[in-house]
N, CA, C and O atoms as a printed pandas DataFrame, in Angstrom:
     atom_number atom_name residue_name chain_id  residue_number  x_coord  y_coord  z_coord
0              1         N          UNK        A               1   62.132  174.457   44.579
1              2        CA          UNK        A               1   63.323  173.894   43.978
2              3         C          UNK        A               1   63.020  173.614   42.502
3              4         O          UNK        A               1   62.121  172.900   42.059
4              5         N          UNK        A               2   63.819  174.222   41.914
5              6        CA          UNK        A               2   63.702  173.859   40.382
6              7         C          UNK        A               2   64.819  172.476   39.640
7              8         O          UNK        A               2   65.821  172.015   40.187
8              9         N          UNK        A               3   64.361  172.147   38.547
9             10        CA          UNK        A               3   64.605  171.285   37.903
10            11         C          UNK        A               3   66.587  170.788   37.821
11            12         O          UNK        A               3   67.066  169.693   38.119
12            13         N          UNK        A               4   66.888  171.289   37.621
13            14        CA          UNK        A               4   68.598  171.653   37.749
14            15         C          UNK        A               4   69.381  171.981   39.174
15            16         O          UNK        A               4   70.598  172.041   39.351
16            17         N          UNK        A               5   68.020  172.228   40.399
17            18        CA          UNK        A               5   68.677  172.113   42.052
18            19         C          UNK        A               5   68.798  170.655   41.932
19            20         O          UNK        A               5   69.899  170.149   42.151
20            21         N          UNK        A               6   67.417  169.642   41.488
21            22        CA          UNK        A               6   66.821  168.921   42.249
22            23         C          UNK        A               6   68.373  167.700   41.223
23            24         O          UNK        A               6   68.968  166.692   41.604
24            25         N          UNK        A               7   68.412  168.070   40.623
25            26        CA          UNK        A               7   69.690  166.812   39.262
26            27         C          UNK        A               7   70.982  167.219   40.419
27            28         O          UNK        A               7   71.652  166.310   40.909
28            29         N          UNK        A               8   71.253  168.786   40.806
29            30        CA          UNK        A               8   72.458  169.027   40.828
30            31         C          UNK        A               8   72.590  168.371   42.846
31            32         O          UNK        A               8   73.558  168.131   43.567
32            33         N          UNK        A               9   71.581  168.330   42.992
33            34        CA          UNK        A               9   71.281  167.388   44.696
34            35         C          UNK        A               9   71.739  166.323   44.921
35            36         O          UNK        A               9   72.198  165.987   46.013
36            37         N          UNK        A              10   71.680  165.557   43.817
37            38        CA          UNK        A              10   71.463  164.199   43.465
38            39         C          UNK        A              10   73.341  163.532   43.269
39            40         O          UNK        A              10   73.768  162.385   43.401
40            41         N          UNK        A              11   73.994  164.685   42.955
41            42        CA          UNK        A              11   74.753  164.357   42.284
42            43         C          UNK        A              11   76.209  164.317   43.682
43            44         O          UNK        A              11   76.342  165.274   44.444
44            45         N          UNK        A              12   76.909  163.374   43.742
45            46        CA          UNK        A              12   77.916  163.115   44.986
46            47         C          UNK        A              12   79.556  163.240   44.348
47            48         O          UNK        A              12   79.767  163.058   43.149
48            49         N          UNK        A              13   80.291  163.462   44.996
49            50        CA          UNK        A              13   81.982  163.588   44.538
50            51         C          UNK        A              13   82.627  162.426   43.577
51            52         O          UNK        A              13   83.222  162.359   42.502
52            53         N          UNK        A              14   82.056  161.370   44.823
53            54        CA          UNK        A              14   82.374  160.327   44.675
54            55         C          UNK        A              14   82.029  159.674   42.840
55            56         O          UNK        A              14   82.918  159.356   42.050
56            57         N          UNK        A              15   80.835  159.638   42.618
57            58        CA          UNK        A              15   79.909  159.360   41.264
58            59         C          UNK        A              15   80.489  160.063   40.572
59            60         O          UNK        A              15   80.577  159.550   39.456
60            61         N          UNK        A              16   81.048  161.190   40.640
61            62        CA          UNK        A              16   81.356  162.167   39.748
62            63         C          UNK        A              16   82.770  161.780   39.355
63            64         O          UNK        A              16   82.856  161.718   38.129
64            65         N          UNK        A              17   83.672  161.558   39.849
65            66        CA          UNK        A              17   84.608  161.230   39.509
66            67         C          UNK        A              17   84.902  159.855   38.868
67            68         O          UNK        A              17   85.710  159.639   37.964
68            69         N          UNK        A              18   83.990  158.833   39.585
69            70        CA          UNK        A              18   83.935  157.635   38.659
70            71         C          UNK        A              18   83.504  158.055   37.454
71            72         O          UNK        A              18   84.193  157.558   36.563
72            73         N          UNK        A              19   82.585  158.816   37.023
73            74        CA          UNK        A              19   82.268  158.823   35.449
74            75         C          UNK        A              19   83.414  159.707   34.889
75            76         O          UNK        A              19   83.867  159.383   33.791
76            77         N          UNK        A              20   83.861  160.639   35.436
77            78        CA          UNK        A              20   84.854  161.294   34.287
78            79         C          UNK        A              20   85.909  160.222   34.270
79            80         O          UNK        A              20   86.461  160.016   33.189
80            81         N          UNK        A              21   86.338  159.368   35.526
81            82        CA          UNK        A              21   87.809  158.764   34.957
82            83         C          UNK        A              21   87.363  157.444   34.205
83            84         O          UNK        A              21   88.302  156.775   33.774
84            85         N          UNK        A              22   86.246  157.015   34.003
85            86        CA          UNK        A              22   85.747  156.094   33.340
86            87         C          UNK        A              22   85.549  156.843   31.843
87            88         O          UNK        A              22   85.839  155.989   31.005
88            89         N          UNK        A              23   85.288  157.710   31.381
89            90        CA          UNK        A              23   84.727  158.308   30.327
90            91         C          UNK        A              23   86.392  158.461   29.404
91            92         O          UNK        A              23   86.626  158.429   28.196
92            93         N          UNK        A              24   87.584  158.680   30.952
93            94        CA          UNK        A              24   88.574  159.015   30.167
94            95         C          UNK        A              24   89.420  157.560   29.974
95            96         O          UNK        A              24   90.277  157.436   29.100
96            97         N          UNK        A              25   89.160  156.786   30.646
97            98        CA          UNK        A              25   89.788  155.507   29.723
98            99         C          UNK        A              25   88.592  155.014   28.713
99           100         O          UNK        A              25   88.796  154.143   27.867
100          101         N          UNK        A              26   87.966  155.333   28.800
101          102        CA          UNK        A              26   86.819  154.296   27.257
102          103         C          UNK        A              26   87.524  155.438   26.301
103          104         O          UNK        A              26   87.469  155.111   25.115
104          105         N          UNK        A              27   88.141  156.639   26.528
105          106        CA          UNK        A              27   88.031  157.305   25.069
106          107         C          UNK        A              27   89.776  157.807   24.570
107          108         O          UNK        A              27   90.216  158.223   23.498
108          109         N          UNK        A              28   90.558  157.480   26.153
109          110        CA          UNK        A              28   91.934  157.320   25.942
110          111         C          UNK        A              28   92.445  156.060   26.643
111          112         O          UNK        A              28   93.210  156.024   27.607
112          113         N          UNK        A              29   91.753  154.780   25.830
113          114        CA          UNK        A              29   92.647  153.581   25.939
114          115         C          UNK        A              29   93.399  153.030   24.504
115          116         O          UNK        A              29   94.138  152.050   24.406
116          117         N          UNK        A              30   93.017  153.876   23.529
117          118        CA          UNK        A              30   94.004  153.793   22.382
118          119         C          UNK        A              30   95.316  153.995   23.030
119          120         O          UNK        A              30   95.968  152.965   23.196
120          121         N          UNK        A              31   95.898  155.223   23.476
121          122        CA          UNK        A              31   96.776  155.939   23.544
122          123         C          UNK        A              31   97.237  155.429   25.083
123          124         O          UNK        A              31   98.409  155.075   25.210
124          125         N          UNK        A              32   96.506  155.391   26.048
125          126        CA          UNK        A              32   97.055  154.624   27.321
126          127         C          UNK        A              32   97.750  153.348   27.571
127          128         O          UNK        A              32   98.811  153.011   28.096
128          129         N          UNK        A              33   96.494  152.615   26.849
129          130        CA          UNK        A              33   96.954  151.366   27.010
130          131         C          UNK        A              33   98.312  150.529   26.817
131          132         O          UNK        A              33   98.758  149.600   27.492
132          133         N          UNK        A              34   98.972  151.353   25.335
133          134        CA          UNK        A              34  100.479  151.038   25.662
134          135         C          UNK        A              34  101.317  151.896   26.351
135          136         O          UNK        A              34  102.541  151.912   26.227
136          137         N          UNK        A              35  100.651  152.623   27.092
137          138        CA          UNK        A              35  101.809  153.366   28.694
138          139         C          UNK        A              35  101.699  152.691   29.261
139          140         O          UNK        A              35  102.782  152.179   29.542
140          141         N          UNK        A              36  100.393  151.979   30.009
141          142        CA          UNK        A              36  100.487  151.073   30.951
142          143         C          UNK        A              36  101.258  149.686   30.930
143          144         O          UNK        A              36  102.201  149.321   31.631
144          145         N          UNK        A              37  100.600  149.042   29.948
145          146        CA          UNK        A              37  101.051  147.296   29.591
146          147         C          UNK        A              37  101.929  147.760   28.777
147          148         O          UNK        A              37  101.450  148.178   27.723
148          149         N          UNK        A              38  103.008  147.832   28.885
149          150        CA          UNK        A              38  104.051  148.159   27.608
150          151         C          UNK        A              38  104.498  146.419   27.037
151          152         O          UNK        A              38  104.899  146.019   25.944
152          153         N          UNK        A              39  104.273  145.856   28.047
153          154        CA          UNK        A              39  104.863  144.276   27.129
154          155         C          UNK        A              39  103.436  143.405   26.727
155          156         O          UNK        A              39  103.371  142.236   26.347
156          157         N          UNK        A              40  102.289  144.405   26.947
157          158        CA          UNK        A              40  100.802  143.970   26.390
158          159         C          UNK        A              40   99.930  144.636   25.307
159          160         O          UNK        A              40   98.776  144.958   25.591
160          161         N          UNK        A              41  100.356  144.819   24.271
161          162        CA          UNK        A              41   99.797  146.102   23.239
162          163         C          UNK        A              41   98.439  145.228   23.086
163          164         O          UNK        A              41   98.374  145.374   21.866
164          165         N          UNK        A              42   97.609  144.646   23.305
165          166        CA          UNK        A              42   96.475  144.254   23.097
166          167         C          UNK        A              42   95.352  144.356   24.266
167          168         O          UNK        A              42   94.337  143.731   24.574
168          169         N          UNK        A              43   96.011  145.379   24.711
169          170        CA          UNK        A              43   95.011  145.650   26.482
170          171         C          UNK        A              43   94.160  146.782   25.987
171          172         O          UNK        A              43   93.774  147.458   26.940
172          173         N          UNK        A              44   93.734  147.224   24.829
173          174        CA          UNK        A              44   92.997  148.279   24.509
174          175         C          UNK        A              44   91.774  147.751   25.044
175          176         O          UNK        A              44   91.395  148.045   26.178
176          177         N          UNK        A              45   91.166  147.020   24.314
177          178        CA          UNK        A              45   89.408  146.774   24.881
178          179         C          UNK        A              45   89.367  146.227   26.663
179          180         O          UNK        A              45   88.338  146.512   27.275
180          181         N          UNK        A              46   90.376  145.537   27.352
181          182        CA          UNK        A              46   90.226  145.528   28.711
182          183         C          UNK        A              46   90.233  147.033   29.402
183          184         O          UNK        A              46   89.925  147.153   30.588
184          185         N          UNK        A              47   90.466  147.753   28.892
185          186        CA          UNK        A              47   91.012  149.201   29.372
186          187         C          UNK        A              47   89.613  149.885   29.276
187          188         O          UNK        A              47   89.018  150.294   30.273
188          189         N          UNK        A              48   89.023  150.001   27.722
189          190        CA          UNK        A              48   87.767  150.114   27.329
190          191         C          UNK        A              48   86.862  150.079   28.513
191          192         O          UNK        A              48   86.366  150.978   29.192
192          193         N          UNK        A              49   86.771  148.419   28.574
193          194        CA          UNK        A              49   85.897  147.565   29.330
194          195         C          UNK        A              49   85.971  148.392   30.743
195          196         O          UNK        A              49   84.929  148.769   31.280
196          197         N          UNK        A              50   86.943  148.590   31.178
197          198        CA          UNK        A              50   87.112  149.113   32.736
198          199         C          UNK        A              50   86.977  150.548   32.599
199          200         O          UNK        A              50   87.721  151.029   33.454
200          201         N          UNK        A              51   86.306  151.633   31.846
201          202        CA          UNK        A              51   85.906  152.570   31.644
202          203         C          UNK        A              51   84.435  152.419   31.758
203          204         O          UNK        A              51   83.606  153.115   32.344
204          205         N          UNK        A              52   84.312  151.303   31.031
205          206        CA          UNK        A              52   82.809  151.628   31.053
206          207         C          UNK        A              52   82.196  151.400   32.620
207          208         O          UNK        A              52   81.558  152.231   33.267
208          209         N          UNK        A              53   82.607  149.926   33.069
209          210        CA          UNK        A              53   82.332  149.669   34.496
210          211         C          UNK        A              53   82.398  150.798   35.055
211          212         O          UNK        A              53   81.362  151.320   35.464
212          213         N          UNK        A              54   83.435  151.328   35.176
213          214        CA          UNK        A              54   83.753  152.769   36.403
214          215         C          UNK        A              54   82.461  153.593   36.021
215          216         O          UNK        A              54   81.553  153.795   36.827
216          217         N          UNK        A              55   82.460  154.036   34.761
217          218        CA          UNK        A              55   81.182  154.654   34.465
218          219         C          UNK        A              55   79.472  153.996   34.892
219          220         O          UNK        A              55   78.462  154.479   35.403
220          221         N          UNK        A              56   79.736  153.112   34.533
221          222        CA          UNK        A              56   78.122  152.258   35.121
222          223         C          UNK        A              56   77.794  152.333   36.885
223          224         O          UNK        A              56   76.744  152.539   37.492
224          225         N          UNK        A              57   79.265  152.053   37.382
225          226        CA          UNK        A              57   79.202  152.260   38.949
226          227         C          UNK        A              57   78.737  153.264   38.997
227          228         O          UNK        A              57   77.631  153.449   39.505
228          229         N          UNK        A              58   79.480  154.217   38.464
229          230        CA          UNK        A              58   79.394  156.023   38.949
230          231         C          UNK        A              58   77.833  156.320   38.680
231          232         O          UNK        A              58   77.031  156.444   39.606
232          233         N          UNK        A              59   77.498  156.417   37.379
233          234        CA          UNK        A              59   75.673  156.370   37.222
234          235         C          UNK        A              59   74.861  155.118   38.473
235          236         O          UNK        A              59   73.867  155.708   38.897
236          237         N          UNK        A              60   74.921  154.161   38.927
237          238        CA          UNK        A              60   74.238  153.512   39.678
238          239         C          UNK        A              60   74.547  154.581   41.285
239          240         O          UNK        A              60   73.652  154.843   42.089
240          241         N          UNK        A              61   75.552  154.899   41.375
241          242        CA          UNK        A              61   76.147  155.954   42.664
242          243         C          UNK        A              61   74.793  156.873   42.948
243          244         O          UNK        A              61   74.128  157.088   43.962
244          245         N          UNK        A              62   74.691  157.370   41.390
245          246        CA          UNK        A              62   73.831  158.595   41.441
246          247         C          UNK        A              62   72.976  158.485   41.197
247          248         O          UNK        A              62   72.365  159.533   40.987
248          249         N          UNK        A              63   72.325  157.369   41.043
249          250        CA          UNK        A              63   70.853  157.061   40.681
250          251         C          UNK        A              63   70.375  156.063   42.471
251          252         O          UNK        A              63   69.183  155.958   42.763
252          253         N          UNK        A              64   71.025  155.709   43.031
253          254        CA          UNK        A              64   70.786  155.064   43.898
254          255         C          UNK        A              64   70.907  155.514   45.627
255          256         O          UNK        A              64   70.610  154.698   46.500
């Protein structure tokens, strides 16, 4: 088994999808954040914040 079986083994659905939809609110919560909270225009960095979590879960998924 080479180097890129043994990463691509490792790696689950689940983890995988937490990091992309985490990756996509840390980098579209400018632009989201007032679709969602429309009577909250200051929800950018909570939005942020809950990107990154999803992302930290998703890496602990796949490291653990």
């Amino acid at each position: 088994m080479d180097y890129w079986q043994g990463v691509l083994s490792r790696l689950n659905v689940v983890s995988v999808i937490l990091i992309v939809v985490g990756a996509a609110l840390g980098f579209g919560a400018r632009k989201l954040a007032p679709l969602v909270f429309k009577n909250k225009p200051d929800m950018v960095l909570p939005v942020k914040m809950a990107g990154l979590f999803l992302v930290v879960v998703g890496a602990l998924i796949t490291l653990f």
